[in-house]
Backbone as numpy.savetxt, mean C-alpha at the origin, in Angstrom:
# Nx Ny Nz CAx CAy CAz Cx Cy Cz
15.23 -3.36 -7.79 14.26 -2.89 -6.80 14.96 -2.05 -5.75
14.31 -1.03 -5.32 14.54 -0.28 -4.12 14.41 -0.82 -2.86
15.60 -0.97 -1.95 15.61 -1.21 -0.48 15.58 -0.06 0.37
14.33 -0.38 1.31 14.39 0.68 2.73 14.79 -0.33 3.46
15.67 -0.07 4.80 15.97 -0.35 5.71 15.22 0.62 6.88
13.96 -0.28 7.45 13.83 0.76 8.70 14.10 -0.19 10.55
14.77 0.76 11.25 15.24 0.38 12.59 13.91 0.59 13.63
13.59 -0.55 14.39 12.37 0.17 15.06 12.63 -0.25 16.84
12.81 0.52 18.11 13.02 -0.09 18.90 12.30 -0.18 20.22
12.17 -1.16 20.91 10.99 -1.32 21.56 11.47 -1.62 23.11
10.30 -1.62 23.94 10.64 -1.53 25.20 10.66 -3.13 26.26
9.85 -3.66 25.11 9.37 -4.98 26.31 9.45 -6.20 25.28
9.43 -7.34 25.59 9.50 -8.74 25.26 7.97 -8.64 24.73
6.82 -8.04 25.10 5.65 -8.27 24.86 5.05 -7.44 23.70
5.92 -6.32 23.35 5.76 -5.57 22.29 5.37 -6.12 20.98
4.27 -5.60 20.56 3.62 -5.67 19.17 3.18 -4.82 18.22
3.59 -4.70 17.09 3.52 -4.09 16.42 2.28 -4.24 14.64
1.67 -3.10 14.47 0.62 -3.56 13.57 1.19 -2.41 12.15
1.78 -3.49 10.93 1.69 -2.49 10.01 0.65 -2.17 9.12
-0.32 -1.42 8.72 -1.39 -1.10 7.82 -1.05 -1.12 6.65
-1.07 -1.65 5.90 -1.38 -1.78 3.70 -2.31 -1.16 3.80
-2.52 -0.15 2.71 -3.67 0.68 2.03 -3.18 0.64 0.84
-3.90 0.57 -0.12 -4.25 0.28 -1.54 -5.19 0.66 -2.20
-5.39 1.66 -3.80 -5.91 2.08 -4.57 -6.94 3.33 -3.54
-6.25 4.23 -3.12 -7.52 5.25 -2.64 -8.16 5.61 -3.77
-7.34 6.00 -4.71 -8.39 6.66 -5.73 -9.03 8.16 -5.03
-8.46 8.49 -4.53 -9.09 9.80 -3.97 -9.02 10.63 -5.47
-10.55 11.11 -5.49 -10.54 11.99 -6.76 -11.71 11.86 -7.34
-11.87 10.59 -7.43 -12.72 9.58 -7.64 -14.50 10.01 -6.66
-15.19 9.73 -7.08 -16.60 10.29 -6.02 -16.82 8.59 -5.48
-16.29 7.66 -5.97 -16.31 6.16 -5.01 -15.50 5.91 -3.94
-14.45 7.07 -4.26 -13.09 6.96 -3.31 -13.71 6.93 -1.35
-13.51 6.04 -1.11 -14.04 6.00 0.50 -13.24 7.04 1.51
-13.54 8.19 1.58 -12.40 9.26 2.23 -12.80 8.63 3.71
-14.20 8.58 3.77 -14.59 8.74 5.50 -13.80 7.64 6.48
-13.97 6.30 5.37 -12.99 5.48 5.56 -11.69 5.61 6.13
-10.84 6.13 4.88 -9.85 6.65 5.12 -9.23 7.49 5.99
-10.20 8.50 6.42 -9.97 9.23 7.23 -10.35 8.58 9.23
-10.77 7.57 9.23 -11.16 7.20 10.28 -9.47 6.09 10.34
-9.39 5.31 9.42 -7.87 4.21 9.62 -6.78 5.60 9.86
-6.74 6.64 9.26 -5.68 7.54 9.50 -5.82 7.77 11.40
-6.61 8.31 11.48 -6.83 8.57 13.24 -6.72 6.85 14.16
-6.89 6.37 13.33 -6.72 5.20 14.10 -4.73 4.37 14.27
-4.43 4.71 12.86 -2.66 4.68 12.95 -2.22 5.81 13.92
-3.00 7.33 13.95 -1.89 8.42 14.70 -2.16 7.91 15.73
-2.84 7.75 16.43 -3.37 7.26 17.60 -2.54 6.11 18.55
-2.02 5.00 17.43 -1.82 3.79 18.16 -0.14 4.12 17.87
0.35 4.18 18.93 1.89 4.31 19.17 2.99 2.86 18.72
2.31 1.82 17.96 2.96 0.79 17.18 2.13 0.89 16.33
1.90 1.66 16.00 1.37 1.26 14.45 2.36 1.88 12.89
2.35 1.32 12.06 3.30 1.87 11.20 2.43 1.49 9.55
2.66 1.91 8.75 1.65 1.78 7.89 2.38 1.98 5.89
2.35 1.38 5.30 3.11 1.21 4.09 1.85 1.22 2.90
2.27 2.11 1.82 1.36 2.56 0.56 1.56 1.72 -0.63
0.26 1.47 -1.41 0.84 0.48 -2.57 0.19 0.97 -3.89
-0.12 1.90 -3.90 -0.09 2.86 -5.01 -1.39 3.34 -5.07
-2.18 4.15 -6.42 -3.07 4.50 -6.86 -3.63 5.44 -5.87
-2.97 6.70 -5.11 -3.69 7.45 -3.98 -4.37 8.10 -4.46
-4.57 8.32 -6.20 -5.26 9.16 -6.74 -6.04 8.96 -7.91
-6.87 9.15 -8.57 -7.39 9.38 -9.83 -6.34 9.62 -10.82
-5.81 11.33 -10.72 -4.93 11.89 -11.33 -5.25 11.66 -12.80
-6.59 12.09 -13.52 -6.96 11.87 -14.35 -7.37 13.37 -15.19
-6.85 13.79 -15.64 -7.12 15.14 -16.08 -7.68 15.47 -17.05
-8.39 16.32 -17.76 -9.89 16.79 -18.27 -9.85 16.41 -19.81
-8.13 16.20 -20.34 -8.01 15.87 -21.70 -7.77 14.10 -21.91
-7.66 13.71 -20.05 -7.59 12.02 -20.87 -8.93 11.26 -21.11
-8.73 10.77 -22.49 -10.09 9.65 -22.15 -10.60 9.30 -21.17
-10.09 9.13 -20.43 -10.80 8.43 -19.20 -11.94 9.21 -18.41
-11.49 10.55 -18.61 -11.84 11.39 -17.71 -13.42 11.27 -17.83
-14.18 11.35 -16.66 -15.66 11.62 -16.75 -16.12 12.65 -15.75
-16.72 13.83 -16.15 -17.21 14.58 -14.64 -18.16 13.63 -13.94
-18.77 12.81 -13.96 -19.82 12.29 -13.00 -18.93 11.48 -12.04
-17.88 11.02 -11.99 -16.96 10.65 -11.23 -15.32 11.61 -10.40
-16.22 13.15 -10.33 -15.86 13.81 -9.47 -16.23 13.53 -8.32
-15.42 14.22 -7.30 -16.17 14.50 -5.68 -16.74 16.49 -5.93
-17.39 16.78 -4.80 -17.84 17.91 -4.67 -16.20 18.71 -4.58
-15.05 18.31 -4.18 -13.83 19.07 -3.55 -13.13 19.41 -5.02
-13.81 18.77 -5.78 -12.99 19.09 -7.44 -13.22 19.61 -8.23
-14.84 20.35 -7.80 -15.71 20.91 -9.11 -15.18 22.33 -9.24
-14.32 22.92 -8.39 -14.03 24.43 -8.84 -13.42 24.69 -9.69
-13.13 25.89 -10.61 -12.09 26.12 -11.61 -10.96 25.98 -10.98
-10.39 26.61 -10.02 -9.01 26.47 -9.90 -8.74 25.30 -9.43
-9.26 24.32 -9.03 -9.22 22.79 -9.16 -8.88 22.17 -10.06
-9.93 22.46 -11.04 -10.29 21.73 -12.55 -8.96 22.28 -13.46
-8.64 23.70 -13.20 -6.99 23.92 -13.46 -6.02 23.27 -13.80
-5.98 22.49 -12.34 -4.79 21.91 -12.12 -5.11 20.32 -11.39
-5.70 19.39 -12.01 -6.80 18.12 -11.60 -5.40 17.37 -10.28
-4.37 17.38 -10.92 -3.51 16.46 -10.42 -2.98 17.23 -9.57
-2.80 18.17 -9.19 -2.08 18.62 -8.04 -2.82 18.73 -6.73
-4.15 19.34 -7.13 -5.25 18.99 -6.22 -5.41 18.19 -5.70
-5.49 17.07 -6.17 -5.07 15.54 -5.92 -4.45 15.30 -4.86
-3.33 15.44 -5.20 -1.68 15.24 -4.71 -2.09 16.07 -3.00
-2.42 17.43 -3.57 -2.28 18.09 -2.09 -3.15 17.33 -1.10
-4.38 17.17 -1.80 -5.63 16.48 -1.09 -4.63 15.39 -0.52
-4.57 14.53 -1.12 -3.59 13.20 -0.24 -3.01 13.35 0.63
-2.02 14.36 0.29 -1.02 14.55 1.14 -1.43 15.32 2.35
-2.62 16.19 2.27 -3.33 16.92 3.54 -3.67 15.31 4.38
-4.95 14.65 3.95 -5.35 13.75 4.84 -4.35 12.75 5.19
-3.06 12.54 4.29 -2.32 11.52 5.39 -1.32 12.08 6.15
-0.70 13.30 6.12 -0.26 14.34 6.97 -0.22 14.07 8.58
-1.34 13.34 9.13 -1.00 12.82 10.76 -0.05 11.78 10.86
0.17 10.90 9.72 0.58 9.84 10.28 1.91 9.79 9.28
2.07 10.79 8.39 3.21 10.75 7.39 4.85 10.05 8.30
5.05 10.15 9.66 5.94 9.88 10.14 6.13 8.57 10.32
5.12 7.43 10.41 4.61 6.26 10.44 4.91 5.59 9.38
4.89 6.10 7.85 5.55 5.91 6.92 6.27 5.04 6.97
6.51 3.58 6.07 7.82 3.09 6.35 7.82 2.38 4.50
7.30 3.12 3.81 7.40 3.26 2.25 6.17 3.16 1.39
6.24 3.88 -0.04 4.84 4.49 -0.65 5.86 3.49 -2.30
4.96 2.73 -2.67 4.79 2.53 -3.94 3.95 3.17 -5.07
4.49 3.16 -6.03 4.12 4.22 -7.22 2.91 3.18 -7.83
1.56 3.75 -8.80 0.54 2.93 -9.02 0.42 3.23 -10.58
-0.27 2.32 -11.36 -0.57 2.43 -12.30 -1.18 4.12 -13.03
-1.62 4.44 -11.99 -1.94 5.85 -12.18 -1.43 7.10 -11.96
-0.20 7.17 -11.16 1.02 7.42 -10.88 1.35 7.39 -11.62
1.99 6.27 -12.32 2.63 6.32 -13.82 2.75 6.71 -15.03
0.93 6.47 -15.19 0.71 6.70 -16.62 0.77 8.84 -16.76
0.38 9.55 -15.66 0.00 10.65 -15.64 1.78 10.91 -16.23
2.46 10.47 -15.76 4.22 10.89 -15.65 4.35 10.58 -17.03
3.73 9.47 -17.70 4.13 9.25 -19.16 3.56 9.89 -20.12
2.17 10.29 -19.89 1.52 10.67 -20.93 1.71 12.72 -20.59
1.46 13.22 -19.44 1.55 14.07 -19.10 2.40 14.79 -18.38
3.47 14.10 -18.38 5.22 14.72 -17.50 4.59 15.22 -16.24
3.87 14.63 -15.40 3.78 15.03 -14.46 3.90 14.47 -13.09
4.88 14.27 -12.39 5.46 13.52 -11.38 4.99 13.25 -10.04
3.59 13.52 -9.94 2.73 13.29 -8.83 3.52 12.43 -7.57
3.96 11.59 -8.29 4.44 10.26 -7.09 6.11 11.62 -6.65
6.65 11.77 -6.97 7.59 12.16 -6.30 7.51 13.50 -5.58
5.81 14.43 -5.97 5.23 15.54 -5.27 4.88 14.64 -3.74
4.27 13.56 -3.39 3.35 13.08 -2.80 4.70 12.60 -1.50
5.70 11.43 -2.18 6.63 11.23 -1.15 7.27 12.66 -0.75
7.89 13.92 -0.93 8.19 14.42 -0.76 7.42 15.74 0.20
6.23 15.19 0.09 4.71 15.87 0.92 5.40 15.48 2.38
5.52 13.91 2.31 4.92 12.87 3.33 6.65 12.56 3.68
7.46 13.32 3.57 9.10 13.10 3.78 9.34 13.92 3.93
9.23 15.37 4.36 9.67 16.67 4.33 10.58 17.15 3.09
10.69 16.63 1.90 11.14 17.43 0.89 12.13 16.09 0.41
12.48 14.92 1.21 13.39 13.92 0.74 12.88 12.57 0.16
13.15 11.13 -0.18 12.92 10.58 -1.09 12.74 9.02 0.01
12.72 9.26 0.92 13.01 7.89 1.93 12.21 6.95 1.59
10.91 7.48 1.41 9.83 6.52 1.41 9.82 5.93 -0.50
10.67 6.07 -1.39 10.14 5.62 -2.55 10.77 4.25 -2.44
9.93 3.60 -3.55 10.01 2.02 -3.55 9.40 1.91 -4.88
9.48 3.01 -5.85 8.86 2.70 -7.14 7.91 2.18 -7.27
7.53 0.97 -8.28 6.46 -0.01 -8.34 6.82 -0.70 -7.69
7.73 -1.49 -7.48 7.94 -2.70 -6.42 9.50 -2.33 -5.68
9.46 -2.36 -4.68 10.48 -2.64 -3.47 10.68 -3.35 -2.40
11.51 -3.21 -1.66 11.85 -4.09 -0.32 11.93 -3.41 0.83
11.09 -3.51 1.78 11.41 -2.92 3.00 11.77 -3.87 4.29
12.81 -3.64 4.73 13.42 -4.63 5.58 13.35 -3.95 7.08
12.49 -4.66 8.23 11.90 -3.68 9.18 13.03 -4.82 10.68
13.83 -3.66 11.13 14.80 -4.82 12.11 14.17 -3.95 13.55
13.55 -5.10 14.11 12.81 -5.09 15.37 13.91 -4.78 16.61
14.40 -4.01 17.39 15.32 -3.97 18.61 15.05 -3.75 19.92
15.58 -3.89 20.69 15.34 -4.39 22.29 16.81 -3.96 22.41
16.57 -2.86 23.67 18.24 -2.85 24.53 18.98 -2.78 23.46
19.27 -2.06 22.38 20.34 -2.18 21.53 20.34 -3.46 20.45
20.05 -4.34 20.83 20.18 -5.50 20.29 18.93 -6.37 19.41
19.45 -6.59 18.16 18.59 -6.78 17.44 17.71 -7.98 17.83
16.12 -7.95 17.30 15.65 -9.28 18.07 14.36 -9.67 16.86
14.70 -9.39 15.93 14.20 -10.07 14.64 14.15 -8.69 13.67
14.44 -9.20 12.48 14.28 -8.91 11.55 13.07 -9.30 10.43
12.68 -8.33 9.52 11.55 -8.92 8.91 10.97 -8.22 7.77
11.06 -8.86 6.63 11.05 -8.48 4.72 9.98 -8.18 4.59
9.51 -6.93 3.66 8.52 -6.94 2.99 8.78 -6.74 1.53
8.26 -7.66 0.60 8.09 -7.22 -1.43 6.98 -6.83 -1.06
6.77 -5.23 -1.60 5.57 -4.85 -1.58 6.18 -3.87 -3.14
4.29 -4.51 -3.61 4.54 -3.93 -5.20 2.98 -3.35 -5.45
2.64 -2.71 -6.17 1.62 -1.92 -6.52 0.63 -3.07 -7.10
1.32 -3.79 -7.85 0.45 -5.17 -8.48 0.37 -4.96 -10.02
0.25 -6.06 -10.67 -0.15 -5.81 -12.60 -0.89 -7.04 -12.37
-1.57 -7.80 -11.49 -2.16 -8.93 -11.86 -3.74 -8.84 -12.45
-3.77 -9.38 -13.72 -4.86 -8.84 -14.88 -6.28 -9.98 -14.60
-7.44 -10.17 -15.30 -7.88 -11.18 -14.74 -9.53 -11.23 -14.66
-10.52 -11.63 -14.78 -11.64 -11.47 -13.96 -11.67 -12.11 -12.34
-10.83 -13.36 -12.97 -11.24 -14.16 -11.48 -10.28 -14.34 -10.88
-10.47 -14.36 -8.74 -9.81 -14.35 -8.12 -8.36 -15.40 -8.07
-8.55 -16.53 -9.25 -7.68 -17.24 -9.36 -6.68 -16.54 -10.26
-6.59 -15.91 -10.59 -5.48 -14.90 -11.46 -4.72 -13.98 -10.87
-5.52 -13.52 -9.85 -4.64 -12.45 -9.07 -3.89 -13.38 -8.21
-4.37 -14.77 -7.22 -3.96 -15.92 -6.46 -2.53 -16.51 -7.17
-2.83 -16.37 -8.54 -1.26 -17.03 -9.31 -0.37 -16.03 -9.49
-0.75 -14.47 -9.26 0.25 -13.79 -9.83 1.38 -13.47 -8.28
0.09 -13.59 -7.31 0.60 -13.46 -5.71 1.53 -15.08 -6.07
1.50 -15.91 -6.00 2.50 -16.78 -5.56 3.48 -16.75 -6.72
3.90 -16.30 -7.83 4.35 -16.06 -8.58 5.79 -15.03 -7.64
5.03 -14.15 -7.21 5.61 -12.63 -6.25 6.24 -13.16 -5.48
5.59 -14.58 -4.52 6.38 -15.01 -3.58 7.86 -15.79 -3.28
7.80 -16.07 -4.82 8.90 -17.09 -5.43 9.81 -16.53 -5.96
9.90 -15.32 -6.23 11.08 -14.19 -6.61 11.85 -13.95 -5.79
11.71 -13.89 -4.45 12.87 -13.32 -3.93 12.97 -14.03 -2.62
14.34 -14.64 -2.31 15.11 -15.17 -1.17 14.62 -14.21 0.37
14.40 -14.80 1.38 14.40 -14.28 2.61 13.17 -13.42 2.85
12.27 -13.64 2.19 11.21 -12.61 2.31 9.92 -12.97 3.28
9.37 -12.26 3.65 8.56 -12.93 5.08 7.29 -12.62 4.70
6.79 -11.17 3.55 5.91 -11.29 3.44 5.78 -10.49 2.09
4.78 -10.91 0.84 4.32 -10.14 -0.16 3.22 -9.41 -0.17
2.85 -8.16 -0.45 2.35 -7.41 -0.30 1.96 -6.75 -1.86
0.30 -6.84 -2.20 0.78 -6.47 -3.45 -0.89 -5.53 -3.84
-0.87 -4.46 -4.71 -2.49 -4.09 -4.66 -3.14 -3.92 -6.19
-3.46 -3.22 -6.45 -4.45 -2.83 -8.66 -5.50 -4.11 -7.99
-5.59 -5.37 -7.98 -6.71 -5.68 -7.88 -7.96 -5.40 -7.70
-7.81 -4.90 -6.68 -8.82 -4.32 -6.12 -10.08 -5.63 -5.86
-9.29 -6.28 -4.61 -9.34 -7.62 -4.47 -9.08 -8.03 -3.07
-9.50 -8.64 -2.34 -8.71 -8.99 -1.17 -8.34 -10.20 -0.82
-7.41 -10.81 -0.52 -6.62 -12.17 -0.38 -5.84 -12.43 0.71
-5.46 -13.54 0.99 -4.67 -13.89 2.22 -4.27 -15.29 2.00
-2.83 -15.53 1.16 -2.69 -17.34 0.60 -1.09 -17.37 2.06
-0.87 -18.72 1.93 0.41 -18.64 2.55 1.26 -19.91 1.97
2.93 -19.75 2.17 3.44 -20.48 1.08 4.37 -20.90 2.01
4.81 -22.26 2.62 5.96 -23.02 3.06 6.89 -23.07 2.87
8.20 -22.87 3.29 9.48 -22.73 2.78 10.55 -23.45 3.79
11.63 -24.25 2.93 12.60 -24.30 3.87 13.77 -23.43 3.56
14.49 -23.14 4.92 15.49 -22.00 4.60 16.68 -22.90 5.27
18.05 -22.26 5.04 18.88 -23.52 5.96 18.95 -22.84 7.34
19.29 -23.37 8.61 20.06 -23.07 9.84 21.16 -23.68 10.42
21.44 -23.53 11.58 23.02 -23.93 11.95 23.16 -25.36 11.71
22.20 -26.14 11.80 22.29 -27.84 11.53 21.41 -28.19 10.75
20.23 -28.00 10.77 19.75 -28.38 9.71 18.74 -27.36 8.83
17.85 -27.54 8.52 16.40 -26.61 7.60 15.76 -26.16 8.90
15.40 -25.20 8.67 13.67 -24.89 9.24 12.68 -24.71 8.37
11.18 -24.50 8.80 10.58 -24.66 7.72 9.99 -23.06 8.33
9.39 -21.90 7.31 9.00 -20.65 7.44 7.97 -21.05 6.72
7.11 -19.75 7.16 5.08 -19.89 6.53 5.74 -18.41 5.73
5.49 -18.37 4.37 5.57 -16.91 3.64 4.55 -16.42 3.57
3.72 -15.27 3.95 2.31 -14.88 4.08 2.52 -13.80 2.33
1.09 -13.96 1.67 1.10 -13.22 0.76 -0.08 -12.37 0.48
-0.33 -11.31 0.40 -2.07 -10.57 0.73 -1.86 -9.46 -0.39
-3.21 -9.97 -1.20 -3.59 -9.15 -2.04 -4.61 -7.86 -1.31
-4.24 -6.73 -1.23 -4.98 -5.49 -0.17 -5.86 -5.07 -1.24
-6.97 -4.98 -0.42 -8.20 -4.35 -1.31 -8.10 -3.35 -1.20
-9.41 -2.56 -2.34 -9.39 -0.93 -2.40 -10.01 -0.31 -1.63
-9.55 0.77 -1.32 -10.18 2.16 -0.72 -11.13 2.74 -1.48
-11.36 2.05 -2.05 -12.58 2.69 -3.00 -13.84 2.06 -3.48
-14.88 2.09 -4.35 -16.24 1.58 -4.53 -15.91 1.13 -6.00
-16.74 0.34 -6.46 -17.02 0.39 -7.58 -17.14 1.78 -8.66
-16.57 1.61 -9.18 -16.55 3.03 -10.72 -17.04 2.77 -11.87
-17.41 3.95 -12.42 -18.04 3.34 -13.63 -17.52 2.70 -14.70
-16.11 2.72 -14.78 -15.55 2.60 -15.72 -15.26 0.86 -15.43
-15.55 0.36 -13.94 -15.65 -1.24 -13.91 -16.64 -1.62 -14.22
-17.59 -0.89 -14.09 -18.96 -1.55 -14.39 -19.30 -1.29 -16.08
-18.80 -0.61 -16.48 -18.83 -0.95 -18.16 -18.28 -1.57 -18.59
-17.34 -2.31 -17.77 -16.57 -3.30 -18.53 -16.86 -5.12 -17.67
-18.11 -4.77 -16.71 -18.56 -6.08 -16.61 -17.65 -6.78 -15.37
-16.36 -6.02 -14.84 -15.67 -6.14 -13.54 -16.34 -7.18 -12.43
-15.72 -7.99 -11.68 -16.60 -8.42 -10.47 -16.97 -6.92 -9.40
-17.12 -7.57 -8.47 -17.75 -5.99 -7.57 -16.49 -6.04 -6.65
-16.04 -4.45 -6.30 -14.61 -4.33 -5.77 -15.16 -4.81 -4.22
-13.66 -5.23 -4.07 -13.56 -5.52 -2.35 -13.09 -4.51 -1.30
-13.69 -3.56 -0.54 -13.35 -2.69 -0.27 -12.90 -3.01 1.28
-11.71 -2.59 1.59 -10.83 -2.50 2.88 -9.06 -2.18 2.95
-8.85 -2.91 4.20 -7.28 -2.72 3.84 -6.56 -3.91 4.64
-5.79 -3.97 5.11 -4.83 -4.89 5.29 -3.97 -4.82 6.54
-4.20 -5.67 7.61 -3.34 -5.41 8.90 -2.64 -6.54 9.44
-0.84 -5.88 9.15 -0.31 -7.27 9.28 0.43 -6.99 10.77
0.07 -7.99 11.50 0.63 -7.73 12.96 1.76 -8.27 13.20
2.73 -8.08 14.39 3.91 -8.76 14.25 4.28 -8.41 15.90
4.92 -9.90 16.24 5.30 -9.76 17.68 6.99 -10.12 17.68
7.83 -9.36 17.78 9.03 -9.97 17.49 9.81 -10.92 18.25
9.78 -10.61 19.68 10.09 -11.38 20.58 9.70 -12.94 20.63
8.38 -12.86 19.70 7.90 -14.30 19.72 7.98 -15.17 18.02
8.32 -13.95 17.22 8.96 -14.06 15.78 7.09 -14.31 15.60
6.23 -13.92 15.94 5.04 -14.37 15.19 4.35 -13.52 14.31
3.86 -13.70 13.37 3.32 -12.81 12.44 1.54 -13.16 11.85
0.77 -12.13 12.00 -0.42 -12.61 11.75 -1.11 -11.38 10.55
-1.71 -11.53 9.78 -2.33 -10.98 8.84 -3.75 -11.35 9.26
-4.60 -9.90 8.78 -5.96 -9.70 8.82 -6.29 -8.30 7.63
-7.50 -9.49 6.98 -7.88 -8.23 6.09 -9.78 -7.19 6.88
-9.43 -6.41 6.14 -10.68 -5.93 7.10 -11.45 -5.03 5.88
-12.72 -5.04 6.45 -13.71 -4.45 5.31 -14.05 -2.92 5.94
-14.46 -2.33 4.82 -14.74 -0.87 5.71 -16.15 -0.50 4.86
């Protein structure tokens, strides 16, 4: 797995900080919730602690020769020829235009099932067009399908908590919410020191938490591991509803964090 290390430093003991999960935009898509999207974007540039981490699927990226493809699950921004041209780049730019305010906020973009498959079936590298949109031309923000971002909170020079994220795009398969619930604590049990899992494809929303003891100078402490399955940015599609899908959970994910007081709170939110 890929490690980011990001340094963040703050002014007061009272300082708090809110990072945003977004998951499956699907922009491309005519379910894809832009207005949504576009309202949480003004709401991260806006808030001077806010910082915000991607967990894949920003796109459709479905192009005119794959099965999948259906025109009735265009938007109006895709119907032109020189669009229809080039399905995936359009895409890509589109993304990368609307998250463009807050690209600096960035603190890592996971690659999505759809991301992927376009690179396998169609050599076409969307995910490394998109970080490189949202990085000025460099690679900071990749984290593949699953990575680690390790976020060290500072005061006066001096560090005053540190704090893990596994954040992975997700493969948890399933109708029912108890499947995606086992694959999240599954996530949580992989890796030493981690404070929080972060994971999305569901298209689902969750919030479990998992007890841990870790050692300290004399004896154990005991840590709460928070684990949140982030719902989609998007609506129901047709391609769930032909296959009998539950109905998607649409929102995103806001995990807050006070360092000075080491406290950490998660909230999912509907849009």
């Amino acid at each position: 797995m890929r490690c980011i290390t990001r340094h963040i430093e703050g002014d007061s003991r009272a300082d708090t900080y809110r990072i945003y999960a977004l998951a499956d935009m699907h922009l491309g898509n005519v379910h894809s919730n832009e207005r949504a999207l576009k309202t949480i974007v003004k709401e991260i540039e806006a808030d001077d602690s806010a910082l915000w981490i991607g967990l894949g699927d920003y796109c459709e990226f479905i192009n005119l020769h794959d099965p999948r493809f259906d025109p009735r699950e265009l938007p109006g921004w895709l119907m032109g020829g020189d669009q229809l041209a080039d399905i995936a780049r359009t895409e890509c730019d589109y993304a990368a235009m609307i998250l463009a305010p807050i690209k600096d906020k960035c603190i890592g973009l996971c690659s999505g099932n759809h991301e992927d498959a376009i690179l396998r079936h169609s050599e076409c590298d969307v995910y490394a067009r998109l970080i490189e949109a949202l990085a000025d031309g460099k690679h900071e923000h990749r984290l593949d399908h699953r990575g680690i971002v390790s976020l060290v909170f500072k005061r006066g020079g001096a560090s005053s908590m540190a704090f893990t994220i596994m954040a992975t795009h997700g493969s948890a398969g399933g109708r029912t919410q108890g499947a995606v619930t086992n694959r999240l604590a599954d996530l949580i049990g992989q890796a030493d020191g981690i404070d929080l899992v972060l994971q999305g494809h569901a298209h689902k929303g969750q919030h479990v938490q998992a007890a841990k003891f870790r050692p300290g100078r004399y004896t154990t402490r005991q840590v709460t591991i928070h684990g949140v399955t982030v719902p989609a940015m998007c609506a129901d599609m047709r391609y769930a509803e032909s296959k009998d899908y539950s109905a998607t959970s649409e929102g995103y994910a806001v995990i807050t964090i006070t360092p000075d007081k080491r406290r950490i709170g998660v909230g999912l939110h509907a849009v």
